[in-house]
N, C-alpha and C positions, 0 to 999 in steps of 0.2 A: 366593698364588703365581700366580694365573690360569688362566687354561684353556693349560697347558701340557703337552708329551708326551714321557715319556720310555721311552727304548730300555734295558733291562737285560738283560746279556749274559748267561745261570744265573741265568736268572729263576724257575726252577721249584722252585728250592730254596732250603736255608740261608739264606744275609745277602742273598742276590739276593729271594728271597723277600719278607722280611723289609721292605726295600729298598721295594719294588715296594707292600706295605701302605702302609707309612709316608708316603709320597708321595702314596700317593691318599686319605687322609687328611684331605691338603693340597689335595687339587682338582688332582693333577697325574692325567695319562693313562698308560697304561703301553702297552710294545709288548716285550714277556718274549722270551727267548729258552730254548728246552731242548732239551739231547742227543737226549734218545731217550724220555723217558721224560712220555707225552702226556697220561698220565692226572693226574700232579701238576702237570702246566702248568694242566691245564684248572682244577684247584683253587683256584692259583695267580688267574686269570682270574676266579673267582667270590668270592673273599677280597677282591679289586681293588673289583668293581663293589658287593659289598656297603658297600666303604667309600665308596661315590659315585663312583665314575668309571668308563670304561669300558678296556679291557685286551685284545689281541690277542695267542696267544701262535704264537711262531715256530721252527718246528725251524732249528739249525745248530751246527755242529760247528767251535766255533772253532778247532780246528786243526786245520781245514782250506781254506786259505785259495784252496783252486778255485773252492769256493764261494761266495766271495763276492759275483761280480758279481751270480749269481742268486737271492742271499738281499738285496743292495742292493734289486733290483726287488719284489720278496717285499713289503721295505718301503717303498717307494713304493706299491705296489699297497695296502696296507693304510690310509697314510695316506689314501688317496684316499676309500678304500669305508668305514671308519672314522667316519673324522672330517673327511673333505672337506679336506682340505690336502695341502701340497705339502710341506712341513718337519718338523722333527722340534726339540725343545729340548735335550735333554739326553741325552749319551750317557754311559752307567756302565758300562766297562771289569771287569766283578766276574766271568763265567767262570772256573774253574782247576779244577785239583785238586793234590793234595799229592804230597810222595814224602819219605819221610823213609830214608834209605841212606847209610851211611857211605863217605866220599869214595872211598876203595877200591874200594869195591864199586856204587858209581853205574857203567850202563853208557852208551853213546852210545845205547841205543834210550829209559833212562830220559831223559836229556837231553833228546832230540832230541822227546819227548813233550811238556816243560814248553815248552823254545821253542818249540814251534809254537803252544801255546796260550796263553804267558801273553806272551810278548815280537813273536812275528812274528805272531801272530792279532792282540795289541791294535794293533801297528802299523799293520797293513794293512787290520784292519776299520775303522778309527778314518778313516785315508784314503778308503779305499770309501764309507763314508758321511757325510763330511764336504758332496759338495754336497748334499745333503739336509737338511742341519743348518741351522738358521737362524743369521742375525747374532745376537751377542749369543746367545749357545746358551753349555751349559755342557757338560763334559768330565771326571769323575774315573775315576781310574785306581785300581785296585788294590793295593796293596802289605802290606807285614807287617812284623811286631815285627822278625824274623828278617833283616830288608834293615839293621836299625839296630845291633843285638845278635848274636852268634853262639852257636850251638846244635849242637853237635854231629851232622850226621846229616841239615843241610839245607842242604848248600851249594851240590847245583844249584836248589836251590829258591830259596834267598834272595838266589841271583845273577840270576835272571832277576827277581825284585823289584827289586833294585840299579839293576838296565836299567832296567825302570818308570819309577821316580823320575827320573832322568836324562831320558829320552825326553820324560817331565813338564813336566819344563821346559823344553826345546827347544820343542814346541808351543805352553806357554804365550809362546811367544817371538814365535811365525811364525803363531801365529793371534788374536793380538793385533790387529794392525789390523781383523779382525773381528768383535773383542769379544769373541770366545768363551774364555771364562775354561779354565784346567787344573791339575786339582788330581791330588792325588794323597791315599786316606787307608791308614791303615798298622793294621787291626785287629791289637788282642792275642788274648790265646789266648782262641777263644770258646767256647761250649760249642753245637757243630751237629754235623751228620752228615759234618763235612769231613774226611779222612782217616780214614775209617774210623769216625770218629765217638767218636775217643781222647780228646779232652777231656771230651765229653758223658757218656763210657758208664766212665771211668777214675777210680774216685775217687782212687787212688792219684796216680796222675798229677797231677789236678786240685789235690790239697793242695800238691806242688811246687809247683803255679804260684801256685796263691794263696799260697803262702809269699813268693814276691818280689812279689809285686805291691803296690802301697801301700794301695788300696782294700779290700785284703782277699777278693778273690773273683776267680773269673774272669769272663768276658762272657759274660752272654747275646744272641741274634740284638736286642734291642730295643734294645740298647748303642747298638748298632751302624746299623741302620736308623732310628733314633731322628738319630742323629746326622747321616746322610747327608742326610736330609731337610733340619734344619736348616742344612746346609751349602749346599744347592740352594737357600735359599730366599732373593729378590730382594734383602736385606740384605747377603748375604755375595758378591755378582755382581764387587766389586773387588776380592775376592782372588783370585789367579792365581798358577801358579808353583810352589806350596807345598805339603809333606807336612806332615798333621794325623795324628798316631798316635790311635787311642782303644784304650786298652788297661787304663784301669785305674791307670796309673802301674808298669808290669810291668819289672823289671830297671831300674831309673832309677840 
């Protein structure tokens, strides 16, 4: 894959985590992003460099798109002192968190929580750091089972997915003449500390899902970073445009 660098939004955890291993693996760089929480970033950073590459990690609060301009230069500034560049390869849109509330009882401040992180962060960070992005750079985006399938209990969740996918393809549109591919991938239910960490710590749960799934099980974080890696890598640079579920075979 080269001496390439990538930006991972929730980098300090879960599939972002995961992500960020997997890649550097591959001889890719990483530039992590986390909330608040500095002490799993740095972990984060020493998982990266033990797997050979080196990893810089970044506080930002995707939804909160004030700050973006000042987290843009954050990352110019690191490339520089870094890795002596101006550019960046690949941006991985993977930030969020969950909310699972029956439509009833979803309020406008839950709402107004996922849009800002999962729909108007990725829009507008994706923009901010675009001229930093190199030609020929790569782009996936976030999405879930629950954008394809319906679930009781997440439909402000899996409507700001819905957006995702959509959005997806618009870029893959308009940033085509500069080669920069946009994907979109759609994890099944995996077993991390995401929502509380219901699939991981829920066997009961877990058996539902492993009940529809065709594979027989749910995902693990390797499903999933296993996959993204291969999806990044120079092989797959003509596909654009497209939602790849990994899930198992989950509700088909």
């Amino acid at each position: 894959m080269g001496e390439r660098i990538a930006v991972i939004t929730g980098g300090s955890r879960g599939l972002g985590r995961n992500m960020a291993v997997h890649l550097a693996r591959r001889g890719v760089h990483c530039l992590i992003t986390y909330k608040s929480n500095r002490t799993e970033a740095d972990k984060v950073v020493e998982l990266v460099k033990k797997a050979g590459t080196k990893c810089v990690a970044l506080e930002l609060d995707v939804g909160r798109s004030a700050t973006f301009v000042a987290f843009s230069e954050a990352v110019r500034a690191a490339l520089a002192n870094t890795w002596n560049r101006e550019r960046f390869d690949i941006l991985i849109n993977n930030a969020g968190h969950g909310l699972r509330a029956p439509f009833t009882e979803t309020t406008e401040a839950d709402f107004e929580s996922l849009f800002n992180v999962h729909l108007k962060g990725t829009y507008f960070l994706t923009q901010r750091l675009l001229p930093l992005m190199a030609d020929g750079g790569r782009i996936l985006n976030l999405s879930s089972g629950l954008a394809r399938f319906s679930t009781p209990g997440y439909s402000a969740y899996a409507a700001m997915k819905g957006a995702i996918e959509v959005l997806t393809r618009y870029l893959a549109q308009e940033l085509g003449p500069r080669r920069i591919s946009v994907n979109t991938i759609a994890p099944g239910a995996t077993a991390t500390d995401f929502a509380g960490g219901v699939i991981r710590d829920n066997p009961e749960y877990r058996q539902v899902l492993t009940s529809r799934t065709a594979m027989g099980r749910v995902g693990e974080p390797d499903d999933i970073g296993g996959a993204v890696a291969s999806l990044l890598a120079d092989e797959a640079s003509w596909m654009t445009g497209q939602r790849i579920e990994i899930s198992g075979g989950l509700n088909l």
